[in-house]
C-alpha positions in Angstrom: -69.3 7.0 35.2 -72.9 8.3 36.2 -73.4 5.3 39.0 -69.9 6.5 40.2 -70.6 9.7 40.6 -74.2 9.1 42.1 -72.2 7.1 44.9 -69.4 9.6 45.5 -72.6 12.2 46.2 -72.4 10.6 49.5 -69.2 12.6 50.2 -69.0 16.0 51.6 -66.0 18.2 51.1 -65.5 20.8 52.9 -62.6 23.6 53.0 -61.4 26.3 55.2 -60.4 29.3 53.0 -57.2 31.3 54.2 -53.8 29.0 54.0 -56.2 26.1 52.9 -57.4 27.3 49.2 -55.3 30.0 49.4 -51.6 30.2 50.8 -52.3 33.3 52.3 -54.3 35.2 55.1 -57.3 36.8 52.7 -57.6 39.6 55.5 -53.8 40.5 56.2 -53.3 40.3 52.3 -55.5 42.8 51.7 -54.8 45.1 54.5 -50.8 44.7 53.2 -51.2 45.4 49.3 -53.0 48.4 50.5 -50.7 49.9 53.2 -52.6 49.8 56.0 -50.7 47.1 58.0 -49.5 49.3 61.2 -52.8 51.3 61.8 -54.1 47.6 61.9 -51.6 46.5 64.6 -52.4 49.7 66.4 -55.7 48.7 66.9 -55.7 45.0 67.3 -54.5 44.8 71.0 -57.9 46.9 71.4 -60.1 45.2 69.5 -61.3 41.1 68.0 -60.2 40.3 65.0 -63.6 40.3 63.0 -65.0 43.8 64.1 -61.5 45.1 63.8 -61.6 44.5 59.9 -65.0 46.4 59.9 -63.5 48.8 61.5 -60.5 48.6 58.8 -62.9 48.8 55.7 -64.2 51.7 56.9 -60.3 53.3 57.2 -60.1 52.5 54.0 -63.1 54.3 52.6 -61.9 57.2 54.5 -58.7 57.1 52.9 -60.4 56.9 49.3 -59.9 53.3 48.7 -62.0 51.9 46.4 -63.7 48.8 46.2 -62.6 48.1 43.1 -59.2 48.4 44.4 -60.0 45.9 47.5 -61.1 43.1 44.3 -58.1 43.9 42.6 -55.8 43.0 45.4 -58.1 39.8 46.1 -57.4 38.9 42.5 -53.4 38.5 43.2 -54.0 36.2 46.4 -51.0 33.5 46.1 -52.8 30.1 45.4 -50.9 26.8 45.0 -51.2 25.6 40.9 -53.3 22.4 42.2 -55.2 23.8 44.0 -58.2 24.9 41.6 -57.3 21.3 39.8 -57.8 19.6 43.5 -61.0 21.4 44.1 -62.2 20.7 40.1 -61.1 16.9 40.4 -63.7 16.3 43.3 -66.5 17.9 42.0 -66.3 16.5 39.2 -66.0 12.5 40.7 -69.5 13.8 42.4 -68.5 15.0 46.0 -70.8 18.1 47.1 -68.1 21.0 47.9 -68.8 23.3 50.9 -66.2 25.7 52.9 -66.5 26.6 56.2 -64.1 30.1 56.6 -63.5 32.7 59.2 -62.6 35.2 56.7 -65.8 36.6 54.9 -68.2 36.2 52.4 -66.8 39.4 49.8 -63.2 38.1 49.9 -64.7 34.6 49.3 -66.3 35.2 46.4 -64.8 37.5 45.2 -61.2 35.2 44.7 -63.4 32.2 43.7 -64.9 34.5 40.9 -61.6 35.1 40.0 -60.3 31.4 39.8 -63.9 30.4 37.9 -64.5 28.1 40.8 -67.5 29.6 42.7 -70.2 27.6 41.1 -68.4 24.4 42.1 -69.6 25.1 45.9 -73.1 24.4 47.2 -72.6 26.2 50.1 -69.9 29.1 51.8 -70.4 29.4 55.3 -68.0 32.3 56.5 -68.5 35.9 58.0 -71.3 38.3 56.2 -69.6 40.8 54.2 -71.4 43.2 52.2 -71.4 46.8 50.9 -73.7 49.3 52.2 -76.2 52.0 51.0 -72.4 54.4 51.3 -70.7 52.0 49.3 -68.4 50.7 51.8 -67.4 47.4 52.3 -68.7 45.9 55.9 -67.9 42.7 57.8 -70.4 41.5 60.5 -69.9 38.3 62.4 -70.9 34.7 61.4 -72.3 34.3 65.6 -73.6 38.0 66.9 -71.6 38.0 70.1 -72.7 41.1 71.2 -76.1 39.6 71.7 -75.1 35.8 73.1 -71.9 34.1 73.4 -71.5 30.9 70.9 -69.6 29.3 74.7 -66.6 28.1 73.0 -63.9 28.8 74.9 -61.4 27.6 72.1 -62.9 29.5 69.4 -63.1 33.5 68.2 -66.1 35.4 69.7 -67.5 35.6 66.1 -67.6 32.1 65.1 -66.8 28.8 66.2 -66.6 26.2 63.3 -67.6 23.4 65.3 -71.2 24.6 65.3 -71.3 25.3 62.0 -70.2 20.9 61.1 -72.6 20.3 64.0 -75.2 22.2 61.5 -74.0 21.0 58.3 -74.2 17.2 59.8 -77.6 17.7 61.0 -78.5 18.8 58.2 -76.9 15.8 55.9 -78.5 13.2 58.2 -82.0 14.8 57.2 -81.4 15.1 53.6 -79.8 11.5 52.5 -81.0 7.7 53.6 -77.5 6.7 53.3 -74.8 8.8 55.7 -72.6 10.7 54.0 -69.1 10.8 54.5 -67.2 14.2 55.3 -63.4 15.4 54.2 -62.9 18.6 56.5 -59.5 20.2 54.6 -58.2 23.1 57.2 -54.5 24.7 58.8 -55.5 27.0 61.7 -56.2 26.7 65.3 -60.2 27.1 64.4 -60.1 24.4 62.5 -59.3 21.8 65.3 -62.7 22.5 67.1 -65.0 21.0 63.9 -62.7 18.1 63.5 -63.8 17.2 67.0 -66.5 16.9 65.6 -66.1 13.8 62.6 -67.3 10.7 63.0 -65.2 7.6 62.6 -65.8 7.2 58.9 -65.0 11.1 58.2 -61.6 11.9 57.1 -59.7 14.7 58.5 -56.9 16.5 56.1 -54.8 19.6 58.5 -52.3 20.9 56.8 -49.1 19.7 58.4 -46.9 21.8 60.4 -49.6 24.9 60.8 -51.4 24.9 64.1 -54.5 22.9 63.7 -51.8 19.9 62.7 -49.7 20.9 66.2 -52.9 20.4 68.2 -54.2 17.4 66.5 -50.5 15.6 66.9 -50.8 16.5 71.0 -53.4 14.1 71.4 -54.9 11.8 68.3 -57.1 10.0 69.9 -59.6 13.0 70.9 -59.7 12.9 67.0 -62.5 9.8 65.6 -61.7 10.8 62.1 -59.3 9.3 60.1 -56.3 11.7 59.4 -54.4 12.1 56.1 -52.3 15.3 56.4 -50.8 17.7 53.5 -47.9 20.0 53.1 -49.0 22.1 50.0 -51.7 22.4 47.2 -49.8 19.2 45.5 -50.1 16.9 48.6 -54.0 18.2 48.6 -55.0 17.2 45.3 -53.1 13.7 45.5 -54.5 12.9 49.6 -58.3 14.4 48.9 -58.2 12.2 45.2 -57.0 9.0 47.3 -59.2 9.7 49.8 -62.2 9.8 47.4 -61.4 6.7 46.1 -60.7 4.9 48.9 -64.4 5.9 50.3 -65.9 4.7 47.0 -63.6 1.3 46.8 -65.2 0.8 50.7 -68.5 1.5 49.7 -68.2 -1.5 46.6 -67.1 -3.5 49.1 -70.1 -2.9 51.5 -72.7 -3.5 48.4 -70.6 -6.8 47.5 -71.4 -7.8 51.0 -74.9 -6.4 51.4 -75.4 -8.3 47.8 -73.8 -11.3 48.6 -75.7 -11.5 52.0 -79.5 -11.1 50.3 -78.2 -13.6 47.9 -77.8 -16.3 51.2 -81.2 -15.0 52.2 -83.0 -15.3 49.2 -81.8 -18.9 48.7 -82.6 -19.7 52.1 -86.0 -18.8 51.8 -86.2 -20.8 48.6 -85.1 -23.8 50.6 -87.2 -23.3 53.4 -90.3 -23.4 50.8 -89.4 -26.3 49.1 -88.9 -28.0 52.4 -92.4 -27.0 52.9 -93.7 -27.7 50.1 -96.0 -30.5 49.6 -94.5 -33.9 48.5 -95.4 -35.5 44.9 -97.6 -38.3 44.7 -95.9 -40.7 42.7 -99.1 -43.1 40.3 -98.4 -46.3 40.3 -99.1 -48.5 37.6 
């Protein structure tokens, strides 16, 4: 089990957050357990998306909302019952967990926590959320747009998940002799601008009939991935298990070939020595 494992360390899994691990929208959960869903709408024609919710957290201080109070909502986020089995089932066949999220990092953690799964991930790359010196909860932006534009068109001013793959892959390809193999798990439109992104052997997973499925199915062949969709947290565990067996049953494959092929060599090179080799003298009597 321990060689199997060491191999399947080759693949990267890596999960949006909101509709992906959760079935909900962390950020429009929250806001409507607490009440404050039409002051948001108010506001959002005025305002993106990420430093509107800054903006909210601070409403809700104001209103003497707790942050206790913000946790205990996160706590009842709707989650799929395979889900937290999906995510346990490939850590523990070896696969390095990551989740790339445009929701933010105290919602994040705060629900994985919760589920006892937050250990499982080596790395969350999402929003900064924190709370301040006052105690109140802020949200900043993954990419500082007020300082530089990230110049994707496609993606939110605050973060576009392409970059952050184009990171994580850089960083892969420094860390490892052998490439590893990424399964990218996402639903929204942000998600379709990182699977750009996948190589050939990468596997893409969008969750079918949400909108990063609806832009993938316009045009497939901008995709180099390989693409397995999935309707809800049962199709996800039984498509990302598949998938992590068919990466390691292609990579015994490769090592039966690689094997077989410094076999041929090696008796080659026997060969060619013999043939070399100097011949016997025979005595004669």
């Amino acid at each position: 089990m321990a060689e199997i494992n060491d191999r399947r360390k080759d693949i990267v899994v890596i999960f949006d957050f909101d509709k992906t691990i959760i079935d909900v929208d962390s950020d429009n959960w929250v806001l409507d357990e607490l009440g404050f869903t039409d002051l948001f709408n108010q506001l959002l024609p005025s305002m993106p998306w990420n430093s509107l919710m800054d903006r909210m957290m601070e409403e809700l201080r104001d209103e003497d909302v707790t942050i206790d109070d913000v946790k205990r909502v996160l706590r009842t986020i709707p989650i799929h019952p395979r889900v937290v089995p999906a995510i346990k089932s490939a850590h523990a066949l070896g696969c390095e967990l990551r989740i790339v999220s445009d929701a933010n990092m105290f919602f994040i953690e705060t629900v994985l926590e919760h589920l006892g799964i937050k250990d499982l991930f080596s790395e969350i790359n999402t929003n900064p959320g924190f709370i301040d010196e006052h105690g109140r909860l802020r949200i900043s932006p993954y990419h500082d747009f007020t300082k530089s534009s990230h110049g994707c068109s496609r993606c939110p001013p605050n973060m576009c998940k392409a970059l952050v793959i184009e990171k994580i892959q850089d960083s892969l390809s420094k860390e490892a002799e052998k490439k590893k193999k990424i399964i990218y798990l996402g639903d929204g439109a942000g998600d379709y601008c990182p699977a750009l992104k996948l190589d050939d052997v990468d596997y893409m997973m969008p969750r079918k009939n949400y909108p990063v499925w609806d832009l993938i199915s316009e045009n497939t062949m901008l995709i180099s991935a390989k693409i397995r969709e999935w309707i809800d947290g049962e199709t996800l565990e039984k498509v990302l298990v598949e998938i992590i067996e068919e990466i390691h049953t292609e990579d015994e494959e490769e090592e039966k070939i690689l094997a077989s092929e410094n076999c041929k060599i090696t008796v080659g090179n026997v060969h060619e020595a013999l043939s070399h080799a100097l011949p016997v003298q025979v005595r004669q009597h």
